[in-house]
Structures are given as structure tokens and as C-alpha cells.
C-alpha positions in Angstrom: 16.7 -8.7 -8.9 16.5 -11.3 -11.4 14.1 -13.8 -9.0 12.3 -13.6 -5.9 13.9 -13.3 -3.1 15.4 -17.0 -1.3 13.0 -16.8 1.7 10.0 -14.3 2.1 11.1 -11.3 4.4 9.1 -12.2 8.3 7.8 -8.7 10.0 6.7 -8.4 13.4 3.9 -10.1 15.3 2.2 -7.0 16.8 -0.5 -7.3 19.3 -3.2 -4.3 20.6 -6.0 -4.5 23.3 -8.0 -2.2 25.3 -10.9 -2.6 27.4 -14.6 -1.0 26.6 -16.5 1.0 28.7 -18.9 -2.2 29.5 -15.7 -4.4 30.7 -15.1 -6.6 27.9 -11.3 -6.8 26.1 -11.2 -6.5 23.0 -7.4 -7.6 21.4 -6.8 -7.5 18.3 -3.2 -9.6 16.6 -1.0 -9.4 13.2 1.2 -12.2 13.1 2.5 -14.8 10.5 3.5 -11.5 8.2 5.9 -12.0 5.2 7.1 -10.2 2.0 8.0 -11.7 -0.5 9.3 -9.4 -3.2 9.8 -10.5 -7.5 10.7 -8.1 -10.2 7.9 -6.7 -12.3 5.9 -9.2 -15.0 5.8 -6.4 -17.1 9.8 -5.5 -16.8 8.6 -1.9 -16.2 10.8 -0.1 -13.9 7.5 2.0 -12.6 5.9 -1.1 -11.5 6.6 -3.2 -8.4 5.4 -6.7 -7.8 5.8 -9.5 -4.6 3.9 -11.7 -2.8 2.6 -11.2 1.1 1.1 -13.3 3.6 -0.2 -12.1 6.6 -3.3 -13.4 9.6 -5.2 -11.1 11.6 -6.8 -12.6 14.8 -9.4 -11.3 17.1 -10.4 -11.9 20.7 -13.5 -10.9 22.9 -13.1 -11.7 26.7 -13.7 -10.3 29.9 -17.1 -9.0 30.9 -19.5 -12.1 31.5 -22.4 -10.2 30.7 -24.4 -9.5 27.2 -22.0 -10.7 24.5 -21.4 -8.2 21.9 -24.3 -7.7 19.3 -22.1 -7.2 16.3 -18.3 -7.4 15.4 -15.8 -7.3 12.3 -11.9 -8.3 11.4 -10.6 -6.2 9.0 -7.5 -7.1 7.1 -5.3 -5.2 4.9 -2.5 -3.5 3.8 -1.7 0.9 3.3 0.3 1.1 0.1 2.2 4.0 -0.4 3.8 5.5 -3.9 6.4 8.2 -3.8 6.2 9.8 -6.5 2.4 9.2 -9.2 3.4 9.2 -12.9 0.1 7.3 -14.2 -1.0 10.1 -16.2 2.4 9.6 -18.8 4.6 11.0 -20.7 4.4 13.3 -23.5 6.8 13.2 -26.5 7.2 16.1 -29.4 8.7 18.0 -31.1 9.6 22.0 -30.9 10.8 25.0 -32.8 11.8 28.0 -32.1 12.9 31.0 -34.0 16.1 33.0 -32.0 18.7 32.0 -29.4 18.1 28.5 -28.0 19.7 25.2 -26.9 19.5 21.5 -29.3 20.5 21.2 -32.8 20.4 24.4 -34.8 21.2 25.8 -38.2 22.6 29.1 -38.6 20.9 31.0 -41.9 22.0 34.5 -43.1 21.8 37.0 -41.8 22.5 35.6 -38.1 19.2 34.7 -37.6 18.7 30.9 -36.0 16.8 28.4 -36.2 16.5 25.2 -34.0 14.3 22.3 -33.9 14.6 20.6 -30.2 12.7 17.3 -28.8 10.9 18.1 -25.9 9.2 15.7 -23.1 6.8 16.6 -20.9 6.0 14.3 -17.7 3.3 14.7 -15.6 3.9 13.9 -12.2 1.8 13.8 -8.6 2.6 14.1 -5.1 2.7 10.4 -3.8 -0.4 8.9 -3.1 -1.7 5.8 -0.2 -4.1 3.4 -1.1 -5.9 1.0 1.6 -6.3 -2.3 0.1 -8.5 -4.8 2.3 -7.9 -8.4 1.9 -10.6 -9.9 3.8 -13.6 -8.8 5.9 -14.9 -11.3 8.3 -18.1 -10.8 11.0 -16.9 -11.6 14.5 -20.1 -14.0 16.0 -17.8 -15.6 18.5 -15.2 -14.8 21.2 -12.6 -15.7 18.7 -12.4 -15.1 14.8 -9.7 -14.9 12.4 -8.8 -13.7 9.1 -5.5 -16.1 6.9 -3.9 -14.4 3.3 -1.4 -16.5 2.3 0.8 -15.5 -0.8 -1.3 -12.9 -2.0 -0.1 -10.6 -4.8 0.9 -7.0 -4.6 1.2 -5.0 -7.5 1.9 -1.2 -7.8 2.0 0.7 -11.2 3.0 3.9 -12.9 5.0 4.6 -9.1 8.7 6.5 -9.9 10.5 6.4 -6.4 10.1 3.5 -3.5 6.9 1.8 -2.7 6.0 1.1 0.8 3.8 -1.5 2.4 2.3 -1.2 5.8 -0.4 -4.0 7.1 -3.3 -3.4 9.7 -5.6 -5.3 11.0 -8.7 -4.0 12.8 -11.3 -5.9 15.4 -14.6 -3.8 15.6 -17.5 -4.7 18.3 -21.2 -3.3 19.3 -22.7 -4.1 22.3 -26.2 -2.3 23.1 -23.7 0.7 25.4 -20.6 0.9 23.9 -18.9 0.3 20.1 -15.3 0.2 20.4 -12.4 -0.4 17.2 -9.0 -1.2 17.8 -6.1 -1.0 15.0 -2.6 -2.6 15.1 -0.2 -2.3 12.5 3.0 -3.8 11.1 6.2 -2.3 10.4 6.6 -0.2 6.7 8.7 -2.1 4.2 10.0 -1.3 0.8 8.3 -3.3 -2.0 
């Protein structure tokens, strides 16, 4: 790609709720989600860059008695690498004494000797990060959390990256504590 793309990418509004053991809903909503992607600053082709956008929203209703003592929006996104090659590459150079395979000279009497390069990579099992991008109490019925164009940027990843948002209402009331997580759709980065 030599530019972002023409319009960010939208993902689906997603939308959770359940109901606590002390009769208050708790619904939690992703909506307003969008990727857009941009070829690497760094013109590295282990790095992945783009910009997302993304509001969480949470809702308290129901149960007319004691509000909720505490609550908290959570948003974020799961990032997830293929394949980890962070820890580099290793360049050199060998020799061996007998048969082998590179450039070799051949010395009397049949005996050879070869000089080869040899690279070593160290690679990792894909990893997943959780990145949060805002933390917010919830002191009301309704709170909410907006990132708008915020940058994404994955390094030293060989292999696709993959993005997948949440966003997370948490409540306390003096019987119950209750969490609810939605999530949005994986995407390549």
C-alpha cells in the first residue's frame, strides 16, 4: 500500500447485557469502530501501523433500589502477532573442514574446504497483547468512553497481525459485583 486506505474500514456495533443477581441491567455497547490501516513509518516489513477509532458505552437500569457503589468502562483492543521475531537475526560466518554445501575449494589430496554464511533467526510462537485505551469510573446510570484516530503500531511481528476490540462495564453494589465483555470482530492490520 503506498497510502492509507480511501475510507477507514467500519466493524460491527456489538451490544451485551445481563441482569445481576440484585435486578439491575447492566449493558455494555462498541459502536462507532473503524480501521484505518497505513504502511509502516519505518518501511519495515515486520512492522504494521493504522489508525482506529472506536466508543465504548455503558448503561445501569432496572432495579430502583441502592444504586451501584462502584463501576468502570474499560476500553481496548487484543493485539495479536503470528509469528515474534523481536529478538533478531544473527549474521556469520562458517567453516567447515569435509563434505559440505556453499562455496568450496578443493586442495590435494581431496580434502575440502568450504567457507558458508550462515543466519540464524530466532523466532517465538505468536504472542497477544491487551492494550487499554481509556479507563473511566461509572458514577452514573450512563458513562462512556470516545478514541478517535488513535495509533496502532506492532513491531518485529513476521506473519499477519490481528486486531480485536472489547469493551468491559464493571459494577459493585453492597450484594452482587457483576462484569460484562463485548467484543468486535478480528481484523487484519
Amino acid at each position: 500500500m503506498g497510502a492509507g486506505t480511501a475510507a477507514a474500514e467500519a466493524v460491527t456495533d456489538r451490544s451485551r447485557q445481563t441482569v445481576t443477581d440484585d435486578g439491575w441491567t447492566l449493558t455494555i455497547t462498541k459502536s462507532g469502530e473503524n480501521l484505518d490501516r497505513w504502511p509502516s513509518l519505518a518501511g519495515s516489513p515486520v512492522s504494521r501501523e493504522g489508525f482506529v477509532s472506536l466508543k465504548a458505552t455503558a448503561e445501569i437500569t432496572g432495579n430502583s433500589g441502592q444504586r451501584p457503589t462502584t463501576g468502570t468502562i474499560i476500553l481496548g483492543y487484543q493485539i495479536g502477532c503470528a509469528v515474534d521475531v523481536s529478538s533478531g537475526a544473527v549474521l556469520g560466518v562458517g567453516a567447515t573442514l569435509g563434505a559440505s554445501v556453499g562455496v568450496s575449494f578443493t586442495k590435494p589430496p581431496g580434502v575440502t574446504a568450504s567457507v558458508t554464511p550462515t543466519i540464524a533467526v530466532t523466532i517465538k510462537p505468536g504472542t497477544i497483547e491487551t492494550i487499554t485505551l481509556g479507563t473511566k469510573p461509572l458514577t452514573e446510570s450512563r458513562g462512556s468512553i470516545t478514541a478517535e484516530q488513535v495509533q496502532v503500531k506492532v513491531d518485529a511481528c513476521a506473519g499477519p497481525v490481528s486486531l480485536r476490540s472489547f469493551a468491559t462495564a464493571a459494577i459493585s453494589t453492597p450484594t452482587a459485583d457483576n462484569n460484562i465483555t463485548v467484543y468486535g470482530d478480528a481484523q487484519q492490520l
